[in-house]
VEXGU-229497 format. One record per residue: residue number from 1; residue in three letters; x, y, z of N, C-alpha, C in turn. Coordinates in nm, 4 decimals. Atoms other than C-alpha are relative to their C-alpha. Last residue first. Layout:
N
PT   pos   code     n.east    n.north       n.up    ca.east   ca.north      ca.up     c.east    c.north       c.up
PT   NUM    ALA          X          Y          Z          X          Y          Z          X          Y          Z
...
END
This chain:
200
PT   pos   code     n.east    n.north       n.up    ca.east   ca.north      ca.up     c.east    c.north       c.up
PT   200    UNK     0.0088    -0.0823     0.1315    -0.1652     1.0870    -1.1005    -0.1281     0.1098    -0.0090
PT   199    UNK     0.0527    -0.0662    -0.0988    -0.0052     0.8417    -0.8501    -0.0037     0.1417    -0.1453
PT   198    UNK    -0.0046     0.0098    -0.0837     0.1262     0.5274    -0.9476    -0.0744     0.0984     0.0872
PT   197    UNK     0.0043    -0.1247    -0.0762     0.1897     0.4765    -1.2796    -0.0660    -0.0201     0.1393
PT   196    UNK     0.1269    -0.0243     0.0212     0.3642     0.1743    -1.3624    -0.0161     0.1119     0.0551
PT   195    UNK     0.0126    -0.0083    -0.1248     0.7282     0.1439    -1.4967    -0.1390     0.0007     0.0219
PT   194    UNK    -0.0904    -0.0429    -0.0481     0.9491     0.1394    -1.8412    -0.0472     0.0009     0.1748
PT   193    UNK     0.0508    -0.0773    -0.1611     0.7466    -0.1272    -1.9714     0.1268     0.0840     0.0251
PT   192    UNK    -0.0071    -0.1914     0.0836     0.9718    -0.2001    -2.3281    -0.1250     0.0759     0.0889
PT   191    UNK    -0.1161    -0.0944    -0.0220     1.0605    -0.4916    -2.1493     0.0357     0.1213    -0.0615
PT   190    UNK    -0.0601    -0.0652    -0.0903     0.7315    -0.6487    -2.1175     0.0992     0.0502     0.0585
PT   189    UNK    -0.0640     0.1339    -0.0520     0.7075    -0.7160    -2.4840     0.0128     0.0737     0.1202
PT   188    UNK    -0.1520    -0.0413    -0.0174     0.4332    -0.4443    -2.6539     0.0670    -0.1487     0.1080
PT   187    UNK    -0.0480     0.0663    -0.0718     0.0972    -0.4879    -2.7984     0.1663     0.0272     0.0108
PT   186    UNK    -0.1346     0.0342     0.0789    -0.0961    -0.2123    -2.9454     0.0594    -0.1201     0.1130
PT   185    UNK    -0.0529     0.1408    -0.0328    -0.3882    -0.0210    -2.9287     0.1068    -0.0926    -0.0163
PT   184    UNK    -0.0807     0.0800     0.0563    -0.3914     0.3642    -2.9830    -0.0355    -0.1546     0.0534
PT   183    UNK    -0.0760     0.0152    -0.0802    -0.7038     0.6252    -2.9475     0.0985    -0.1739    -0.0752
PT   182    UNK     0.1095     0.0984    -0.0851    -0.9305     0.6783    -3.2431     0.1457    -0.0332     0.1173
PT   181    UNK    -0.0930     0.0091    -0.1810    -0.8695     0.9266    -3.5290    -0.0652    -0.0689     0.1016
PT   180    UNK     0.1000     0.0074    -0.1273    -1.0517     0.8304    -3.8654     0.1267     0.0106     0.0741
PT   179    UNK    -0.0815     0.0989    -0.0403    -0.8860     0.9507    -4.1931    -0.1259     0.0301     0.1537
PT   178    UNK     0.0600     0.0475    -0.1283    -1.0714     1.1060    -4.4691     0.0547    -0.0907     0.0761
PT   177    UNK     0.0636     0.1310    -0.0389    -0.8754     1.2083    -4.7543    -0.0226    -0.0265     0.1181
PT   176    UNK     0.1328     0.0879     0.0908    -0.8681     1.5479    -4.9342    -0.0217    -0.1487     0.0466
PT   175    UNK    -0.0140     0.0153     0.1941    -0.5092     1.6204    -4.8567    -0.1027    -0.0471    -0.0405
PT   174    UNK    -0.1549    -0.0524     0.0512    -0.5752     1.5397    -4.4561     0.0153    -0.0232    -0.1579
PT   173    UNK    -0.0195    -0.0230     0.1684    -0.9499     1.5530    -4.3948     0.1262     0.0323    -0.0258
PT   172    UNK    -0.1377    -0.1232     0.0596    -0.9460     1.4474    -4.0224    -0.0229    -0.0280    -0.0914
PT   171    UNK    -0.0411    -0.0606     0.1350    -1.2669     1.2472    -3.8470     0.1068     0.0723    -0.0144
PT   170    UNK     0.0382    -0.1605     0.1345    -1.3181     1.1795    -3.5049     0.0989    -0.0921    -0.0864
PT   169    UNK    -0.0330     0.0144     0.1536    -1.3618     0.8457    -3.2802    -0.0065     0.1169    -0.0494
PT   168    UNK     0.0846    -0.0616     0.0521    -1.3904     0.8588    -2.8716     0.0612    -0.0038    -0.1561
PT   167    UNK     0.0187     0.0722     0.1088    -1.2744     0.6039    -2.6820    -0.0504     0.0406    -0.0622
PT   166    UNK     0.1076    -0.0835     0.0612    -1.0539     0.7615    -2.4381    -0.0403    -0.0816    -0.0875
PT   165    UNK     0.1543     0.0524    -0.0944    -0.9092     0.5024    -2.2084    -0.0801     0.1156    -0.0512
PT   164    UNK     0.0270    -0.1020    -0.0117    -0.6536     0.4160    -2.4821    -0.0716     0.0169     0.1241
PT   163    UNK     0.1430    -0.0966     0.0291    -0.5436     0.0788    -2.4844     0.0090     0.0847     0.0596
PT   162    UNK     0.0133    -0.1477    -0.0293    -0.2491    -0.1528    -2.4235    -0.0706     0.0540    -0.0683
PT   161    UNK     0.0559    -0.0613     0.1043    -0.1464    -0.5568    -2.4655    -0.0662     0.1590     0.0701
PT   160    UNK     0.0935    -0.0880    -0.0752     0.1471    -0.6903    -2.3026    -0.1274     0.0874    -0.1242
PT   159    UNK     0.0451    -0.0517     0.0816     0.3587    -0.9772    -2.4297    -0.1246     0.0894     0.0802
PT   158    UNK    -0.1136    -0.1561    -0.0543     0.5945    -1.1549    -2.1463    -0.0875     0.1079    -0.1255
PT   157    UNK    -0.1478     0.0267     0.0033     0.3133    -1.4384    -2.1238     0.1190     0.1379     0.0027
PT   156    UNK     0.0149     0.1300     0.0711    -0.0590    -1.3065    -2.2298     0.1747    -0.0023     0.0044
PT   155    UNK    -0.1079     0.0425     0.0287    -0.1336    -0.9940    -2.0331     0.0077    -0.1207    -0.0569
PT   154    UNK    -0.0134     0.1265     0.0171    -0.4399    -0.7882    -2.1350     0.1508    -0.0340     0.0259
PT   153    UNK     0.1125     0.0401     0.0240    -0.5568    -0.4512    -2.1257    -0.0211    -0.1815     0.0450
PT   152    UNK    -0.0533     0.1941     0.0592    -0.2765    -0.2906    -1.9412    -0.1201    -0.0411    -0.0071
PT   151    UNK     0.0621     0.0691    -0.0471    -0.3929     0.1039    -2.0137     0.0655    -0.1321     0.0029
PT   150    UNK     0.1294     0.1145     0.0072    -0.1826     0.3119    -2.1806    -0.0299    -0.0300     0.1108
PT   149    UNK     0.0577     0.0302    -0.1250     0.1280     0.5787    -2.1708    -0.1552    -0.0418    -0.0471
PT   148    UNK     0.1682    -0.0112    -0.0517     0.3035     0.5840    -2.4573     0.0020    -0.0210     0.1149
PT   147    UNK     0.0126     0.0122    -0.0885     0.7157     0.6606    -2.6176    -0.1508     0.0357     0.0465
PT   146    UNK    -0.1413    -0.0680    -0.0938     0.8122     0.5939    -2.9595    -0.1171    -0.0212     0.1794
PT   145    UNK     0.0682    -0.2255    -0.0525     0.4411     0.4986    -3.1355     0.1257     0.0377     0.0539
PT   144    UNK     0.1057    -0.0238     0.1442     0.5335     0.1396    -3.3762    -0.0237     0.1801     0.0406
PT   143    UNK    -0.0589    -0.0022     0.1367     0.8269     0.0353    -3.1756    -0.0722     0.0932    -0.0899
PT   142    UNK     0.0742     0.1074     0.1178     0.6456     0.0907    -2.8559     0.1181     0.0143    -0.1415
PT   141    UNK    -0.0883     0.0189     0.1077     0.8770     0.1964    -2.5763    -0.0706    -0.0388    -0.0826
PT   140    UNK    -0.0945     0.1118     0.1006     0.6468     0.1975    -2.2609     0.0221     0.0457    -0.0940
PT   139    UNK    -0.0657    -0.1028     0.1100     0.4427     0.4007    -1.9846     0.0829    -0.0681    -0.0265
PT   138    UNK    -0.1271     0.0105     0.0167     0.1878     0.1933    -1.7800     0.0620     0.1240    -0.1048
PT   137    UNK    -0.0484    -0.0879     0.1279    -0.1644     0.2449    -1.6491     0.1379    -0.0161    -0.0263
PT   136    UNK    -0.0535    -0.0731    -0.0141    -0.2995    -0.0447    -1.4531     0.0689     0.0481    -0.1138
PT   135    UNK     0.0612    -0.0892    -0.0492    -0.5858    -0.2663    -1.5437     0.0774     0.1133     0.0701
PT   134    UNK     0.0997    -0.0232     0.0920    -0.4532    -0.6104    -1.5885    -0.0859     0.1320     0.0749
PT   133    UNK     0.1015     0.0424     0.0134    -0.1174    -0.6202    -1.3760    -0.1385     0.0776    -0.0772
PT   132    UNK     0.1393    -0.1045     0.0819     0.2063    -0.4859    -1.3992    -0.1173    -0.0778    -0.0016
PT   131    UNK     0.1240     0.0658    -0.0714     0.5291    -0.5959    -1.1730    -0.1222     0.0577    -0.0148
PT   130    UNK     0.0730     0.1174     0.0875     0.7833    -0.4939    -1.4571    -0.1326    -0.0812     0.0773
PT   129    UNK     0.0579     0.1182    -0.0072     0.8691    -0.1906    -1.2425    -0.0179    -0.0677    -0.1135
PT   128    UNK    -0.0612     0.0727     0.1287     1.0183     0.1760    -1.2502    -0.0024    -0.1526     0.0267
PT   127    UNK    -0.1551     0.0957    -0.0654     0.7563     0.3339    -1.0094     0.0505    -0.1328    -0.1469
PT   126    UNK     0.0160     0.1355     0.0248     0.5377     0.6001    -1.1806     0.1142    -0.0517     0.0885
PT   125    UNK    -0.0925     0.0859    -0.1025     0.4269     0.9399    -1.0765     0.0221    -0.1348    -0.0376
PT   124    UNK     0.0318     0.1129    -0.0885     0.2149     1.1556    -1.2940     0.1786    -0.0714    -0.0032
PT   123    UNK    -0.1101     0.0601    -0.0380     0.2679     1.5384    -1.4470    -0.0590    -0.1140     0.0497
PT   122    UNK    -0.0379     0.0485    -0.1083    -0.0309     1.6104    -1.6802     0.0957    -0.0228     0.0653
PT   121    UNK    -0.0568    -0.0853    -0.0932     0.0162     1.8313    -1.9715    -0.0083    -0.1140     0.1452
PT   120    UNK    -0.1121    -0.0433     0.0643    -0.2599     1.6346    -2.1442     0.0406     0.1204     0.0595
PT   119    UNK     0.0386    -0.1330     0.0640    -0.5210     1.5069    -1.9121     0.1414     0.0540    -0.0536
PT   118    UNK    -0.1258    -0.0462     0.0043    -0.4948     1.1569    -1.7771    -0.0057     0.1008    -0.0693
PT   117    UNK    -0.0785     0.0581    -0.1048    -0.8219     0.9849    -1.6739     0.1293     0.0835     0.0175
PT   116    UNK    -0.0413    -0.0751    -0.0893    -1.0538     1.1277    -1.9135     0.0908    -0.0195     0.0843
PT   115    UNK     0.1084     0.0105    -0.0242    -0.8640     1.0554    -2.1524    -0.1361    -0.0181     0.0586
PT   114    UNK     0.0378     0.0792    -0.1182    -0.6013     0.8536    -2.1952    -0.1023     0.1189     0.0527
PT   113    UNK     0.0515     0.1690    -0.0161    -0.5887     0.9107    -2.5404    -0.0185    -0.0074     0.0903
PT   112    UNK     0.1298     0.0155    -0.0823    -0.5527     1.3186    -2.4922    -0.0629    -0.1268     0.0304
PT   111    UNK     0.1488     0.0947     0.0901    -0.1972     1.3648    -2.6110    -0.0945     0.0144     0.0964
PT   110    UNK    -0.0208    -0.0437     0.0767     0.1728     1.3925    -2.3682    -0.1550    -0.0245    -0.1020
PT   109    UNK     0.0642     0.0387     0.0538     0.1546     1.3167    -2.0061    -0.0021     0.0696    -0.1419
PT   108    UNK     0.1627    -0.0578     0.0780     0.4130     1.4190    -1.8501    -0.0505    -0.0439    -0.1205
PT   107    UNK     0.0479     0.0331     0.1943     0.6305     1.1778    -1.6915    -0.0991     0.1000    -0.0469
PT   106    UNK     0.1598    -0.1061     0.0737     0.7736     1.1959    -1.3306     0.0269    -0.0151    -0.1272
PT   105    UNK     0.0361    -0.1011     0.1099     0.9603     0.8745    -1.2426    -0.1105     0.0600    -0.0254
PT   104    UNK     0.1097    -0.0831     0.0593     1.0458     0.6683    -0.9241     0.0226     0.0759    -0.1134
PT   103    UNK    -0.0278    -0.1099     0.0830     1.2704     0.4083    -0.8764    -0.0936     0.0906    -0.0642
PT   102    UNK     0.0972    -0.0532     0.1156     1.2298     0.1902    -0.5566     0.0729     0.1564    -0.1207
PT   101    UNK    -0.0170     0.0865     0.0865     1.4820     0.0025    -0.3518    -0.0968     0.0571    -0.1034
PT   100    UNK    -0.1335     0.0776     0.0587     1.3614     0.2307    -0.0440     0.0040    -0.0976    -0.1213
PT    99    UNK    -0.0919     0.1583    -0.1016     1.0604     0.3483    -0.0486     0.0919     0.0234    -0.0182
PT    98    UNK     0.0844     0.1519    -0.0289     0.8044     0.5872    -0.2855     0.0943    -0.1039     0.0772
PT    97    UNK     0.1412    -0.0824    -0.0098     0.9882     0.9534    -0.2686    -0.1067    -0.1342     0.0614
PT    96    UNK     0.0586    -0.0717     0.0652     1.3333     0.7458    -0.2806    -0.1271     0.0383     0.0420
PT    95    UNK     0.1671    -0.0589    -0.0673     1.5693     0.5732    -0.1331    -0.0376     0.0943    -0.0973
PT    94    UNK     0.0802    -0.1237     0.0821     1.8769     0.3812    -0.2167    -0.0930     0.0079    -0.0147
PT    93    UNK     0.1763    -0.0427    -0.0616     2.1408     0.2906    -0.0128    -0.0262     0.0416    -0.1204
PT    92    UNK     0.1303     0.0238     0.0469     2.4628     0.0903    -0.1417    -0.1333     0.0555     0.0253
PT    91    UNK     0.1827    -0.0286    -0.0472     2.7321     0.0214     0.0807    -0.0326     0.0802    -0.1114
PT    90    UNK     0.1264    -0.1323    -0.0462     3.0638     0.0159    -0.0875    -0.1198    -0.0332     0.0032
PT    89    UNK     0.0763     0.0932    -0.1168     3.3559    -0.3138    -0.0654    -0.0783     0.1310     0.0306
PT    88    UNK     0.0290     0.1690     0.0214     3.5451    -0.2067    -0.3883    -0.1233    -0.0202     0.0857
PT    87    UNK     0.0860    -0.0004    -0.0921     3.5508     0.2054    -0.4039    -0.0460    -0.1515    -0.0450
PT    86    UNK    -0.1314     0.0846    -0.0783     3.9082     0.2281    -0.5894    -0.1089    -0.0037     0.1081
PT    85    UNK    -0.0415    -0.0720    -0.0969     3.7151     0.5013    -0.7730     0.1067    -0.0395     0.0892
PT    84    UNK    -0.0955    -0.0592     0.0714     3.6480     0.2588    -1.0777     0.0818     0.1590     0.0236
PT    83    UNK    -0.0778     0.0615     0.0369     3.5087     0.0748    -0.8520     0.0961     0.0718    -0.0574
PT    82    UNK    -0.1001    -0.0333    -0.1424     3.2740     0.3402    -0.7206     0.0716    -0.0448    -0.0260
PT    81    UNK    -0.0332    -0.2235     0.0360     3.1142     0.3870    -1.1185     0.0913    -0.0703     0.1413
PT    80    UNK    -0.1322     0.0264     0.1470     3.1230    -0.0671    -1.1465     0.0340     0.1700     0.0697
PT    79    UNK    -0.1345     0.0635    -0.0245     2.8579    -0.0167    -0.7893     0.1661    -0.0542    -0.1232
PT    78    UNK     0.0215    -0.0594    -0.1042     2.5789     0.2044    -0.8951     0.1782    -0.0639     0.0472
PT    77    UNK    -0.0481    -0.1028     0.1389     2.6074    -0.0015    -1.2241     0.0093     0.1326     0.0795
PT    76    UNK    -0.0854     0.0321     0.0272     2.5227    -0.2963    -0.9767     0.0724     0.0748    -0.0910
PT    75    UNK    -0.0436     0.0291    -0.0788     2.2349    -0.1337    -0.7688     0.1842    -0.0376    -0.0499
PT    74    UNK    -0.0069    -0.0658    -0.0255     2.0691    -0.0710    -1.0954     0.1028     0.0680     0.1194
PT    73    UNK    -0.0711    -0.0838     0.0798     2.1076    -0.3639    -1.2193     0.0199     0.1192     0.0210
PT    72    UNK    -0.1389     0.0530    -0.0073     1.9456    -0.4868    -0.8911     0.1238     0.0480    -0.1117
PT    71    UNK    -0.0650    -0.0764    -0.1219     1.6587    -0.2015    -0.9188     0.1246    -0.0816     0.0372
PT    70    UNK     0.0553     0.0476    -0.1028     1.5934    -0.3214    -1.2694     0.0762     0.0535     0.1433
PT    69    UNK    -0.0129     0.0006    -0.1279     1.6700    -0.1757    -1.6056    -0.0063    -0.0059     0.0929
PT    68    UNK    -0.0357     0.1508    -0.0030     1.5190    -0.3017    -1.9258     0.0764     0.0068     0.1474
PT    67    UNK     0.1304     0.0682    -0.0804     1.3166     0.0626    -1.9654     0.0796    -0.1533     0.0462
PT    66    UNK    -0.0548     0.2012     0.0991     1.6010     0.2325    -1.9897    -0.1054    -0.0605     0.0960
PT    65    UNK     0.0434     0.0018     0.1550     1.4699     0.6200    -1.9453     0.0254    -0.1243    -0.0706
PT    64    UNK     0.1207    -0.0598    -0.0486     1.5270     0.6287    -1.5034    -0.0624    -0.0205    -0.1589
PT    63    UNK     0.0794     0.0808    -0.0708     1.8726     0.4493    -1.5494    -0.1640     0.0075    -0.0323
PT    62    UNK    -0.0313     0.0739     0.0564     2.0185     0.7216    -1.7541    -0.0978    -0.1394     0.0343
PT    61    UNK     0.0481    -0.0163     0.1170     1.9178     0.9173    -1.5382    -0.0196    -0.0537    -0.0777
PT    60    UNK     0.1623     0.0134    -0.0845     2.0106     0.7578    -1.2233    -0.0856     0.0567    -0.1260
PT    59    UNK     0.0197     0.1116     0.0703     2.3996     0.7520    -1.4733    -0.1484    -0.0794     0.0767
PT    58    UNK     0.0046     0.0091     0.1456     2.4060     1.1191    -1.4574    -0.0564    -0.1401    -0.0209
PT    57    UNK     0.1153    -0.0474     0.0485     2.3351     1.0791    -1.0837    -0.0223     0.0190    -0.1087
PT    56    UNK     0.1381     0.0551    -0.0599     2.5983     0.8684    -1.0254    -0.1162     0.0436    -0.0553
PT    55    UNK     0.0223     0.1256     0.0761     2.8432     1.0463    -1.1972    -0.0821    -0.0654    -0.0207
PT    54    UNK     0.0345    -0.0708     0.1706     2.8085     1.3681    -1.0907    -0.0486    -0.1351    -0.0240
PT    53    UNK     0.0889    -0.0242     0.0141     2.8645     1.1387    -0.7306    -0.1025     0.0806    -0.0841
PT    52    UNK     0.0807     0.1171     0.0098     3.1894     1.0529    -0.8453    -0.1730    -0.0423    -0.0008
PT    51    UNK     0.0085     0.0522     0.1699     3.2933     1.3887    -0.9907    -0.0456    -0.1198     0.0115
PT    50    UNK     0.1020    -0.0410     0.0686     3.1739     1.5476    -0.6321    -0.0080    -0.0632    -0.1437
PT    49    UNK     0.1650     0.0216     0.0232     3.3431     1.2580    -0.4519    -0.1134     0.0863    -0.0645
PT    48    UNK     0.1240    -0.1127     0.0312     3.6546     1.3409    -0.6221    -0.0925    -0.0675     0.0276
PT    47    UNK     0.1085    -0.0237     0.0807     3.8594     1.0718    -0.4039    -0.0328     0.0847    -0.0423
PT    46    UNK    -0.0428    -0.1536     0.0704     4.1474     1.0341    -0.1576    -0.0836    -0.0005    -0.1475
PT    45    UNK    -0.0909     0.0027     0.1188     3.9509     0.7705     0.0611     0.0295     0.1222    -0.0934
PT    44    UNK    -0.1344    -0.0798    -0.0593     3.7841     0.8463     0.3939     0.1382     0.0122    -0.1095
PT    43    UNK    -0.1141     0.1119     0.0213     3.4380     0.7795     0.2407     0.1155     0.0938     0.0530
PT    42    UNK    -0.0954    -0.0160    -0.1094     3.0932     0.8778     0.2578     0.1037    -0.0762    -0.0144
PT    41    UNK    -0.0407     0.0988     0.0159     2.9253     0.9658    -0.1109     0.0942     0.0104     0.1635
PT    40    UNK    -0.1429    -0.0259    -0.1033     2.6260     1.1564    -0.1143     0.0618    -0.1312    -0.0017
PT    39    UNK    -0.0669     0.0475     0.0020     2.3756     1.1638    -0.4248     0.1375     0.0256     0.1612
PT    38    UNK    -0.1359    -0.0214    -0.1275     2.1295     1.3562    -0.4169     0.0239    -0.1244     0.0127
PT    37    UNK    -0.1293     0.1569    -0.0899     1.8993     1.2960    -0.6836     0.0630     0.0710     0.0466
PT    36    UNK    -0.1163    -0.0341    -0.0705     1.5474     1.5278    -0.8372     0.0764    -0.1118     0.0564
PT    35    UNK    -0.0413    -0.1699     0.0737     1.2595     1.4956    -1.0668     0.1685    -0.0004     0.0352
PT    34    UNK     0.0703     0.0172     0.1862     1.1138     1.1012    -0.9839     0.0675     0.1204    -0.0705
PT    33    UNK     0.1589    -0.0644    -0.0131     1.1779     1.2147    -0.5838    -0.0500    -0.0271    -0.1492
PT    32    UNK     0.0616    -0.0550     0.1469     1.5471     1.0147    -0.5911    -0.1974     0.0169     0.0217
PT    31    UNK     0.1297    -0.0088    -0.0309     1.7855     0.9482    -0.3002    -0.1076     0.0812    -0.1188
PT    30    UNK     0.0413    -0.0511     0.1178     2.1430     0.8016    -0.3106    -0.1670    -0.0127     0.0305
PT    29    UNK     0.1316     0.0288    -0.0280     2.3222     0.6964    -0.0244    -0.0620     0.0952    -0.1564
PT    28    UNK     0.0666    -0.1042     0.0879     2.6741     0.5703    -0.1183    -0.1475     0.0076     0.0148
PT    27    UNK     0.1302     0.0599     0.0539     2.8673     0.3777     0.1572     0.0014     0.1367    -0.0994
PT    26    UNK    -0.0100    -0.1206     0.1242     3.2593     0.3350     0.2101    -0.1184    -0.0333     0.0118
PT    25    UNK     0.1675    -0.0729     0.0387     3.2594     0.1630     0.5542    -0.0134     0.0533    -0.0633
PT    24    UNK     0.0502     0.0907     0.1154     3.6214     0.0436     0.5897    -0.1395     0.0062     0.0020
PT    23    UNK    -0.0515    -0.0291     0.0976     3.6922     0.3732     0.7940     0.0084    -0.0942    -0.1068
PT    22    UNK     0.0754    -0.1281     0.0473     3.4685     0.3032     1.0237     0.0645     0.0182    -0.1156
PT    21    UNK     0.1483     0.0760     0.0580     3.5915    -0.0894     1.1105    -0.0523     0.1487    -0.0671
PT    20    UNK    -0.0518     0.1050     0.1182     3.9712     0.0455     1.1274    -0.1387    -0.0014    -0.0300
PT    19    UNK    -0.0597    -0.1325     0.1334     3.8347     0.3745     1.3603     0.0611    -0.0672    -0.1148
PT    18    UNK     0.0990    -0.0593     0.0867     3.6198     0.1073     1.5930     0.0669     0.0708    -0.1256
PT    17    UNK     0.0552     0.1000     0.0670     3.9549    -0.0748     1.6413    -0.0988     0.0899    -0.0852
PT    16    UNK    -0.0419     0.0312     0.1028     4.1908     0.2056     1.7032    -0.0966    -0.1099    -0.0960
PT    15    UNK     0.0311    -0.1193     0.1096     3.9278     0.3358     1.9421     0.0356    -0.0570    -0.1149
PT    14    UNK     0.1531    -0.0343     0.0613     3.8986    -0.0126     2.1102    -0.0026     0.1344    -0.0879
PT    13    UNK    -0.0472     0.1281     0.0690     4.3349    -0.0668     2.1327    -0.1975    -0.0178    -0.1032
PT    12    UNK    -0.0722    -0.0125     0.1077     4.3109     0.2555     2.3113     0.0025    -0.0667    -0.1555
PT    11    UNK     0.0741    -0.1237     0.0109     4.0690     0.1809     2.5649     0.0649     0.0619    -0.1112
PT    10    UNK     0.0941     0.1083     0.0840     4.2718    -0.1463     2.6035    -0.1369     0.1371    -0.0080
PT     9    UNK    -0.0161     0.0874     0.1019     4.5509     0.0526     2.6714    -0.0970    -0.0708    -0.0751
PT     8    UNK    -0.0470    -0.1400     0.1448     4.4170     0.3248     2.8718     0.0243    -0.0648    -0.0809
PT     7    UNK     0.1127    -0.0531     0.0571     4.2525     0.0138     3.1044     0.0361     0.1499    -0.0784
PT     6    UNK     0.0853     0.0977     0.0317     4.6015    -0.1522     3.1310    -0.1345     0.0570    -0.0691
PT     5    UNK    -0.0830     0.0262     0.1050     4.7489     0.1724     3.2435    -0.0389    -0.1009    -0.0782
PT     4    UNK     0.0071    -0.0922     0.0720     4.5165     0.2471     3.4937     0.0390     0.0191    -0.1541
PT     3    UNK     0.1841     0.0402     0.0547     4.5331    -0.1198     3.6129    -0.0864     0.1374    -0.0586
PT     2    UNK     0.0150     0.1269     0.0902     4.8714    -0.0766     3.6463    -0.0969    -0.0017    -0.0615
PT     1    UNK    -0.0654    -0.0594     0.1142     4.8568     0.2726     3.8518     0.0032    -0.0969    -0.1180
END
C-alpha cells in the first residue's frame, strides 16, 4: 500500500512537472509560400491570439517589401509583437515554401527588359537574400527606376551593377523627338536587393 502511494506521488509530482515545462513553451510557427502566411500562435496565456497573429502576418508583409530586412531582424520584430502580448521567452519557427529561415516572394514581372528570360506578366519566386552572385537575377529599389528586376552584372564591394537581358534597341517619336529605347543599366547598393530569384 506504501509503495502504491509513493509511486502515485511521484507520478503526480512528474505530471505537475511536465505541465510547468509545457506551459512555459509559448512558440509561434509561422509559414510563408511567397503569396500566403499562417501564422499560429501556441500558448496557455490569456491572449487575442487571432489579433496577435493579424499582427504577425501584417508585419511578414511588411517584412517581404523592406529590402534591408534579414531573416534575424526578422526573427526579432517577430519577437517585440509577442512582447507586447506578455509573450517574453517565445519559440520562433519559421518555414516556408523554400526551408526553414527562408523568406520567399512572388513578384510579377513588370516590362519586357528581361527578355527573353522573363516575360511580362510573369509570376517568379525569389528568396529574400543579400547572398547574390555575378549572374543571378535580382529584384531591387533603384532610386533612379522605383522597383526592377535585372541581371547581377558585376559586384564591386556593397555596390551592385544590373542589366537588361534584352538587348534590343527601338526608336520612339515622342513630340517630334527621337528617343532610343534600350533596356536599363544601373548600379544599386546592396541594400536596395530585396532578394534573388529563384525559380521562374
Amino acid at each position: 500500500m506504501a509503495k502504491k502511494i509513493i509511486l502515485a506521488l511521484i507520478l503526480l509530482i512528474l505530471i505537475i512537472f511536465c505541465g510547468i515545462v509545457f506551459l512555459g513553451n509559448d512558440s509561434v510557427d509561422v509559414y510563408n509560400d511567397g503569396e500566403n502566411i499562417t501564422v499560429e500562435t501556441k500558448t496557455f496565456s490569456d491572449i487575442d491570439k487571432h489579433e496577435l497573429n493579424q499582427k504577425i502576418c501584417n508585419y511578414t508583409l511588411d517584412v517581404m517589401n523592406d529590402t534591408t530586412t534579414d531573416i534575424d531582424t526578422y526573427r526579432h520584430g517577430i519577437k517585440d509583437i509577442c512582447s507586447q502580448y506578455g509573450l517574453e521567452d517565445v519559440e520562433i519557427n519559421i518555414d516556408s515554401s523554400i526551408g526553414p529561415n527562408q523568406i520567399p516572394i512572388v513578384v510579377t514581372v513588370d516590362g519586357t527588359s528581361m527578355l527573353p528570360t522573363l516575360q511580362d506578366g510573369q509570376n517568379v519566386l525569389l528568396n529574400k537574400t543579400h547572398d547574390i552572385h555575378v549572374g543571378n537575377i535580382v529584384v531591387a529599389e533603384s532610386d533612379e527606376y522605383g522597383g526592377i528586376i535585372k541581371r547581377v552584372d558585376q559586384i564591386s564591394g556593397d555596390k551592385i551593377h544590373l542589366i537588361s537581358d534584352n538587348k534590343e534597341i527601338s526608336y520612339e517619336h515622342i513630340n517630334g523627338v527621337l528617343y532610343e529605347v534600350s533596356g536599363i543599366t544601373t548600379w544599386v547598393d546592396i541594400s536596395d536587393i530585396n532578394g534573388v530569384v529563384i525559380e521562374y
